[in-house]
C-alpha positions as a printed Julia matrix, in Angstrom:
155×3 Matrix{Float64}:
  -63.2   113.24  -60.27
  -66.52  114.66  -59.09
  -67.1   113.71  -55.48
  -70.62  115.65  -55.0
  -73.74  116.04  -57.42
  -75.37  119.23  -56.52
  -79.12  119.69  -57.25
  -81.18  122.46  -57.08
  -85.06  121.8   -56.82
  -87.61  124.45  -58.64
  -86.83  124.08  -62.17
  -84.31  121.67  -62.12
  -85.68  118.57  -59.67
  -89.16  119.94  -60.82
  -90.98  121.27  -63.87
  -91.07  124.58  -61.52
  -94.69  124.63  -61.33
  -96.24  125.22  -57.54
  -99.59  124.04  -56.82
 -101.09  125.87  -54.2
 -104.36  125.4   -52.32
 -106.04  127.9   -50.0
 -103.84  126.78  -47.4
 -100.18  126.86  -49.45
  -98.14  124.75  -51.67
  -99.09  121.33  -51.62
  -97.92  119.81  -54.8
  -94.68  119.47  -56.81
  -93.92  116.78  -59.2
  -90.61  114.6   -59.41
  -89.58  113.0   -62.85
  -88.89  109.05  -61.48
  -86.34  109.15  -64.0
  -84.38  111.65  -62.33
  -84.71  109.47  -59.04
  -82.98  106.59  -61.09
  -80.25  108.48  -61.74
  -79.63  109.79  -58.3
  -79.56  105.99  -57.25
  -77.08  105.6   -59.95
  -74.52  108.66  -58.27
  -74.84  106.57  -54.43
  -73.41  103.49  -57.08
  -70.81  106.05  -57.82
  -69.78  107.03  -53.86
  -70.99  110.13  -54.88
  -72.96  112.78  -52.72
  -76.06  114.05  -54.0
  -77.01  117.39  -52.39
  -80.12  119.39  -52.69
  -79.55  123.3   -52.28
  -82.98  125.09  -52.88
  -84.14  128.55  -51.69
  -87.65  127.71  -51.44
  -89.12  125.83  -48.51
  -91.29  123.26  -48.56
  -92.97  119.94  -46.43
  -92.62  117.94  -49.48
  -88.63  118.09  -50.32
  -87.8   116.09  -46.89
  -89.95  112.84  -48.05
  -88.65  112.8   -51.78
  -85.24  112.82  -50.41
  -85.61  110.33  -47.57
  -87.09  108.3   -50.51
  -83.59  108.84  -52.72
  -81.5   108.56  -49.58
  -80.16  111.71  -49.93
  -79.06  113.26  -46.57
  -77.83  116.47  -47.08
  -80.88  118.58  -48.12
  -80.74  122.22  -47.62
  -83.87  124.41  -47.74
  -84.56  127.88  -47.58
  -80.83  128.89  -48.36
  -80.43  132.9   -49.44
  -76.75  132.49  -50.2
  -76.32  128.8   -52.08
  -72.41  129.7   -52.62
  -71.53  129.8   -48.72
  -73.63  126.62  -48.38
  -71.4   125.03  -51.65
  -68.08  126.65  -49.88
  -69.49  124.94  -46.19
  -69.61  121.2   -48.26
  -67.04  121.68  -49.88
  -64.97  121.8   -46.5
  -67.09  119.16  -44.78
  -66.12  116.95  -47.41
  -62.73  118.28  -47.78
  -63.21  118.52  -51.56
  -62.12  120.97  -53.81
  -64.79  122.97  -55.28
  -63.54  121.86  -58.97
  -64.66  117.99  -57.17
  -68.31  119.4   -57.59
  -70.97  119.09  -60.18
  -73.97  121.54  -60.45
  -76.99  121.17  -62.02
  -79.37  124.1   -61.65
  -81.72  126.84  -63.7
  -82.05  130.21  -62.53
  -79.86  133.3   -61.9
  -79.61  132.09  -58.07
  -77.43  129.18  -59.46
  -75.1   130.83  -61.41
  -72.72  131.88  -58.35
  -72.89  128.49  -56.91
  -72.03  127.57  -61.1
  -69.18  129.47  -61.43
  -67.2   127.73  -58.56
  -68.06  124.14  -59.23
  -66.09  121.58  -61.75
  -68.61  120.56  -64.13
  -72.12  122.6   -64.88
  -75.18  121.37  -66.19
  -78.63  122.79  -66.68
  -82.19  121.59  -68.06
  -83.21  123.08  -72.02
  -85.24  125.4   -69.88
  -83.01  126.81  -67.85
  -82.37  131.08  -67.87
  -80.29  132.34  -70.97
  -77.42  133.23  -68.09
  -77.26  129.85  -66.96
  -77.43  128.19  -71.08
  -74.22  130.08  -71.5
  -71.96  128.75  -68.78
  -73.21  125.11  -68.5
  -70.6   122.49  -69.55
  -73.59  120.22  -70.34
  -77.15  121.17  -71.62
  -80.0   118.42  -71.04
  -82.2   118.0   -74.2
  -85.29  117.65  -71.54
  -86.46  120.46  -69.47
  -86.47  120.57  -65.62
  -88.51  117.83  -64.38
  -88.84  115.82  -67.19
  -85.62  113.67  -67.1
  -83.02  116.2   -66.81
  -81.18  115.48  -63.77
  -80.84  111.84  -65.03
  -79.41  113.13  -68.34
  -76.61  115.19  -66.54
  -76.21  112.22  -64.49
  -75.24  110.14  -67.54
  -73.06  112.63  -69.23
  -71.12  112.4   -65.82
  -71.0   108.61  -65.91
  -69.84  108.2   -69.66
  -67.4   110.84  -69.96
  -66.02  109.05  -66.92
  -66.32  112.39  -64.5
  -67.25  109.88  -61.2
């Protein structure tokens, strides 16, 4: 059974778009759906994580707003980070779902139980996910891997 819901951001969480201003980012959108289904996984007494190798001021309030605690930012190396949960929680890695879209997921993919990326997501990552979402990152995506989980029974 899974026991944590990794999530990366840019992509994935988001459409991947940036909107900067003169004085750096200052806008990302969230699909609400998505924040359903993350409400769903705390039903579930399931973790949701966010791993993300960006930085940014506006991360912190979305996920105070989804109660999710463990938000990590900035990370170079998301498969330490994965390995450091994994421990914390003492879970095995195969315990873990990832949903991500870029070549800095697909370590962090490899190790985890159940993979899952948007219909936008890198060729690379297409080919090793376990479940592909008919929506693209930040339309609904998230949500959709969040009900595969829940009706094949993986939480």
């Amino acid at each position: 059974m899974i026991k944590i819901l990794v999530m990366d951001v840019d992509g994935t969480l988001t459409d991947g778009k940036i909107y900067c201003g003169p004085h750096g980012e200052i806008m990302k959108a969230f699909n609400v759906k998505d924040g359903m289904g993350i409400i769903k996984v705390h039903s579930k007494n399931v973790i949701p994580v966010i791993i993300t190798g960006r930085e940014s001021e506006i991360l912190p309030y979305r996920a105070q707003e989804l109660n999710i605690t463990e938000t990590y930012q900035g990370i170079n190396n998301k498969a330490e980070k994965l390995k450091e949960l994994s421990t914390h929680y003492n879970c095995d890695l195969s315990q873990i779902a990832y949903i991500g879209d870029d070549e800095n997921d697909l370590d962090c993919m490899k190790m985890c139980g159940v993979i899952g990326c948007p219909a936008d997501a890198v060729d690379e990552v297409i080919k090793i996910s376990d479940f592909v979402s008919n929506k693209n990152g930040g339309e609904g995506a998230v949500r959709e891997f969040i009900d595969y989980l829940i009706n094949n029974n993986k939480f």
